[in-house]
C-alpha positions in Angstrom: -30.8 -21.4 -8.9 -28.2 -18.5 -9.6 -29.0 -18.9 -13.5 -33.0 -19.2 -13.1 -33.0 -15.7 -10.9 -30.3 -14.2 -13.2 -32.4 -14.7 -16.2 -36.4 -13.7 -14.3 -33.8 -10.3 -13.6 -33.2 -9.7 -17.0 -36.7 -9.9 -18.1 -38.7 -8.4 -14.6 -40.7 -6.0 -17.4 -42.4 -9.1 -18.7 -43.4 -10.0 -15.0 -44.3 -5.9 -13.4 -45.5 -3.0 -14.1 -45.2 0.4 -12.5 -48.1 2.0 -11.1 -48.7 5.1 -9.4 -49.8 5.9 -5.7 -51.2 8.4 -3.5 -49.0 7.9 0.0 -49.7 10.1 3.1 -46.8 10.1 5.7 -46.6 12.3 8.9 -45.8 11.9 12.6 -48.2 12.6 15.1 -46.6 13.5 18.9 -49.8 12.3 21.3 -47.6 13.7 24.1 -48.1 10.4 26.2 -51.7 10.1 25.5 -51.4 13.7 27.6 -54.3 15.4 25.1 -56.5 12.6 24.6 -59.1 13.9 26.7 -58.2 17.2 27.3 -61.1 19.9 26.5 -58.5 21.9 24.2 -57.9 19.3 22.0 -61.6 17.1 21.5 -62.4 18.7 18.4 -59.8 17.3 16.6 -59.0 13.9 15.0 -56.9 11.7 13.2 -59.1 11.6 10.5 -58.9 15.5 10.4 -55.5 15.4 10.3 -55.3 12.2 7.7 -58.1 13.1 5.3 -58.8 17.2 5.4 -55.5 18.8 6.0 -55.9 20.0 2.8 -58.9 21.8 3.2 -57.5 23.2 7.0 -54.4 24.1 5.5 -54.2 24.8 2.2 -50.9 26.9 1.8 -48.7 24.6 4.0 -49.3 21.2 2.1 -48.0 20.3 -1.8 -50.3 22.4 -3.7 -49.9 20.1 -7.0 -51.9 17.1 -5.5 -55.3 16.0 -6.5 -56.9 15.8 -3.7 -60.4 14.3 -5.3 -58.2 11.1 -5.6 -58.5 9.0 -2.5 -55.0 7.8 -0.7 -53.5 4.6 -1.3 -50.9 4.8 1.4 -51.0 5.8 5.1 -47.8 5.6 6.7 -48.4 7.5 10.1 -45.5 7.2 12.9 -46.7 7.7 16.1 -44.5 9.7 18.5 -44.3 9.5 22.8 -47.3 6.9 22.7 -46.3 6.4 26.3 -45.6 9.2 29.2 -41.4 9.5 28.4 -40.1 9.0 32.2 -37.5 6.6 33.5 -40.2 4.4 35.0 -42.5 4.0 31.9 -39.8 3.2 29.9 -38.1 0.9 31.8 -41.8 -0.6 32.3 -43.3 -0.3 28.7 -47.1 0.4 29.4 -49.3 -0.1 26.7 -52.4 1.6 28.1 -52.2 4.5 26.0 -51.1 2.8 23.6 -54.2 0.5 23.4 -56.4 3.6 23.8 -55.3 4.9 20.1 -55.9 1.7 19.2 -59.5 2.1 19.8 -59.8 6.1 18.4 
């Protein structure tokens, strides 16, 4: 009822706390699943990217971080998972898509 959730409102302290977390959010453009296998690019990884930017990067991140503290959050979005023509789109494959899925 309208009273019962006005009055759990009120008092949400009693039932939550606030906790902290480490999030990790970026975009990663795989082109199409263009690079996947390319020479050029089969040295690098997601987990690279996710868990050692920090070390590959160090003046381009947040420098206030502590790193030594695992992350809680990934929140990746992945960008042109599919070949951006008229035909795929129209068509959706999920080929490339599915081969992320596996890396």
């Amino acid at each position: 009822s309208e009273r019962i959730l006005l009055s759990m409102t009120r008092q949400y302290k009693k039932y939550s706390r606030t906790e902290t977390y480490r999030v990790c959010v970026g975009t990663y453009n795989v082109n199409g699943g263009k690079h996947y296998r390319r020479i050029a690019y089969k040295h690098q990884s997601l987990a690279d990217w996710l868990l050692d930017a920090h070390k590959s990067h160090p003046n381009v991140l947040v420098d206030h971080v502590d790193y030594d503290r695992p992350v809680d959050i990934f929140a990746v979005g992945f960008e042109e998972i599919v070949d951006l023509n008229a035909s795929n789109i129209m068509s959706a494959s999920t080929t490339n898509a599915r081969e992320w899925q596996k890396e």
